[in-house]
N, C-alpha and C positions, 0 to 999 in steps of 0.2 A: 681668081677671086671674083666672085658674084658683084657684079654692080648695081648699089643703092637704088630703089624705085619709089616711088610714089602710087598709093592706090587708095582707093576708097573715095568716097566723096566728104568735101572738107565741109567740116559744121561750126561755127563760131562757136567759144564757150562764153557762158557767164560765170559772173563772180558768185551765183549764189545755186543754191540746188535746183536740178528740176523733174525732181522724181513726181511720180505720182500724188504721192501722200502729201510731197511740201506744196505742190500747186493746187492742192483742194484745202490746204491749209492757208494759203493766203486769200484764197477767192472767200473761207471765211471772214479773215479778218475781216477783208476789203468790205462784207457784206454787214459786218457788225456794226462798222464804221461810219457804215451810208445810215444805218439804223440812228448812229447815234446822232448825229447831223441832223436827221428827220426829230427826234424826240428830245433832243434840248433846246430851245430856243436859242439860251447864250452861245452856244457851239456855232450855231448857226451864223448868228451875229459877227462871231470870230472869224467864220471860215468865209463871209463875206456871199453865201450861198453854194458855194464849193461841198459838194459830200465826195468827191472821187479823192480818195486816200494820194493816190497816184499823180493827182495833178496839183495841189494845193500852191498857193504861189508861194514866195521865199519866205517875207516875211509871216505866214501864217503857220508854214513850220516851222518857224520859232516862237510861237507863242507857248509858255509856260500853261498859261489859262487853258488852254486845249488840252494839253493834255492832262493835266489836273482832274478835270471835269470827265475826259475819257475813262480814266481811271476812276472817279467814281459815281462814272454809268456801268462801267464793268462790275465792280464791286457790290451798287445798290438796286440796280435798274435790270440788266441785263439779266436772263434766266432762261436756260439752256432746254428744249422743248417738253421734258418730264418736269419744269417749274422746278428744278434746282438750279442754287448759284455754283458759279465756276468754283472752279478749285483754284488755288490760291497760284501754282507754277502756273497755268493756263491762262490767267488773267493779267499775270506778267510778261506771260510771251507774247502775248496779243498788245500789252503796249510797247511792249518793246520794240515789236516790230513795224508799229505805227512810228517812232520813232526813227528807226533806223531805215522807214524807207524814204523821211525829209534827210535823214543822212547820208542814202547812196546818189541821190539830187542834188545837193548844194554843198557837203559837205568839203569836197576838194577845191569848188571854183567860185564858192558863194561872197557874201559879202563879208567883212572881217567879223562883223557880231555874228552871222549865222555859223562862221564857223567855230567861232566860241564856245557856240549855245551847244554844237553838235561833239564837244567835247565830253559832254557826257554820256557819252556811248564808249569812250578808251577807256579799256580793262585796267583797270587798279590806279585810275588818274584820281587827283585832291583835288584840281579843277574844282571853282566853287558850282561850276552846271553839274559835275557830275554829284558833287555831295547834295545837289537838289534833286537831282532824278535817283539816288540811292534811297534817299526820304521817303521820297513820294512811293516806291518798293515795300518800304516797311509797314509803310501806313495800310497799305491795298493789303499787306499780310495779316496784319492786325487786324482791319476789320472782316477780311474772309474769316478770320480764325475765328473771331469772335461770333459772327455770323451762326459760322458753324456748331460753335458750344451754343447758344441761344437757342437753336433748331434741333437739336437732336442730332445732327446727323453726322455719322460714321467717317473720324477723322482719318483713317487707317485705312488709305487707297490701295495697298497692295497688295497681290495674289493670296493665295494660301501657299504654305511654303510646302515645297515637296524635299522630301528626306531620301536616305540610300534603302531606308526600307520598303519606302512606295516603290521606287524602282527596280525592289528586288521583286516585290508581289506583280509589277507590271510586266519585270520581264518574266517571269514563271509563267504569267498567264501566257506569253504571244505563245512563249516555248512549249505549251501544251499545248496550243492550237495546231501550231507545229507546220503550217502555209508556207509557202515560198514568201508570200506577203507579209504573215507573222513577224518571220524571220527575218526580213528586212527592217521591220518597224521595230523591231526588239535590237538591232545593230544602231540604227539609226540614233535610239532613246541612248544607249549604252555611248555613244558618241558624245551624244548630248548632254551628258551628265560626266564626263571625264573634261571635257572642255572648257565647262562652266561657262557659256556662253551665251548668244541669243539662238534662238531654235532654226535662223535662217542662213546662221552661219554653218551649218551640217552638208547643204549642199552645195559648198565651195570646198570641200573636201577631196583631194586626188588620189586614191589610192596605187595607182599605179605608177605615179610620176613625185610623189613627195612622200610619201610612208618609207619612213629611213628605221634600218636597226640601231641602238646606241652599242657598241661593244663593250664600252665603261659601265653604264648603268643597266646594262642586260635590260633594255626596254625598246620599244618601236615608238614612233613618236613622228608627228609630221608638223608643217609648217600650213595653217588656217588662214584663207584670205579674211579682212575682216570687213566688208563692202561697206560698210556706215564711216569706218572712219580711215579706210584707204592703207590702215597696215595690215603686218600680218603677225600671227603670235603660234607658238608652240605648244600644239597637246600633245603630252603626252600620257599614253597607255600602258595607267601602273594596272598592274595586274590586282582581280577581286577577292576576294576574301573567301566565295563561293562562285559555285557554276552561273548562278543568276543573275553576279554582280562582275562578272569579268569579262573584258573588252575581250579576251582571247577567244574565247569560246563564244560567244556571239560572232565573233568575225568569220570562227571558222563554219558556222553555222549558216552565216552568209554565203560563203562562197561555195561549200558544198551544192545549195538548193539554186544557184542562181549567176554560179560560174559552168563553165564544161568540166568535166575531170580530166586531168592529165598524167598518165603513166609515170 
């Protein structure tokens, strides 16, 4: 029996992400922050000259009045460089996370009020903080929403929806192009649309080591890592309706142009 080794070099974690995208995400907050600091007087008066999100002292992250006011610098003041207002989730997560970063600071060891106050941060808590910071939620909703009916502008943030017909006209095209490359992008899509998932979960896909046959349901079917939220979930490949819409025929098309052939 192999004996246990240690290797690699050891990295501390933290409790929060540190991908790329969440650490340009808080350098904005952090940067909106300092903005707001610089452009309210009252904020200023509150924070006692303090604009660094990150150092505020105890009692000034629990000030109510901060972030009231944060919230409707987001909501009235702040405008994203094309001179639009945020979107209404975006404006929440930004204070949100102005709160909960006096919450990863004081909330375990602070004083008894400060941890009171940072009770409004537990999921589904009647805490009278928390039914204050849910308010203040609705209000930032209401008036973005409102906002938005006043301005014109386009409340309906999400994609154009794509159907089993787009993907049947996409994949015919790769499949007349007919490329090793085609062919890959047309397996890939065909993936992607049996999955029903995010486009980045395609290449955590193994075919060689997790593509199982079902014997019961006469289908193949594998197990999807899902990197965003650390499980994993099962596609599977029910067979298409036509040549253009089935995971079978794309696959073998795959591997014809882009495996060896074997006797």
């Amino acid at each position: 029996m192999t004996p246990a080794v240690a290797t690699g070099t050891n990295r501390p974690l933290g409790s929060q992400g540190s991908s790329a995208s969440w650490t340009a995400s808080k350098r904005t907050i952090k940067n909106i922050f300092h903005m707001f600091i610089e452009a309210v007087p009252e904020a200023r008066q509150i924070t006692r000259g303090h604009t660094d999100l990150d150092h505020l002292p105890e009692d000034v992250v629990c000030s109510r009045e901060l972030y009231a006011r944060f919230a409707g610098f987001l909501v009235e003041q702040y405008k994203i460089k094309d001179g639009q207002r945020l979107k209404v989730n975006t404006a929440r997560n930004y204070l949100n996370y102005a709160i909960q970063a006096g919450s990863d600071r004081f909330k375990a060891n602070g004083a008894p009020a400060t941890r009171l106050f940072f009770t409004c941060t537990d999921i589904g808590s009647n805490a009278e903080p928390a039914v204050w910071l849910q308010g203040l939620r609705r209000q930032m909703h209401r008036a973005l929403f409102g906002h938005a009916v006043e301005e014109g502008a386009c409340l309906d943030q999400s994609a154009a929806p794509v159907y089993l017909e787009h993907i049947k006209r996409i994949s015919r095209a790769l499949v007349m192009e007919g490329s090793q490359e085609a062919l890959a992008r047309r397996f890939t899509l065909m993936n992607l649309w049996i999955s029903a998932g995010r486009a980045s979960e395609v290449q955590w896909s193994t075919y060689d080591t997790t593509l199982k046959w079902d014997a019961e349901f006469e289908n193949a079917g594998q197990a999807w890592a899902q990197m965003k939220t650390g499980r994993e979930k099962l596609v599977v490949w029910v067979p298409g309706v036509d040549r253009h819409r089935r995971i079978y025929a794309a696959h073998g098309d795959y591997l014809a142009t882009t495996r060896p052939m074997y006797n």
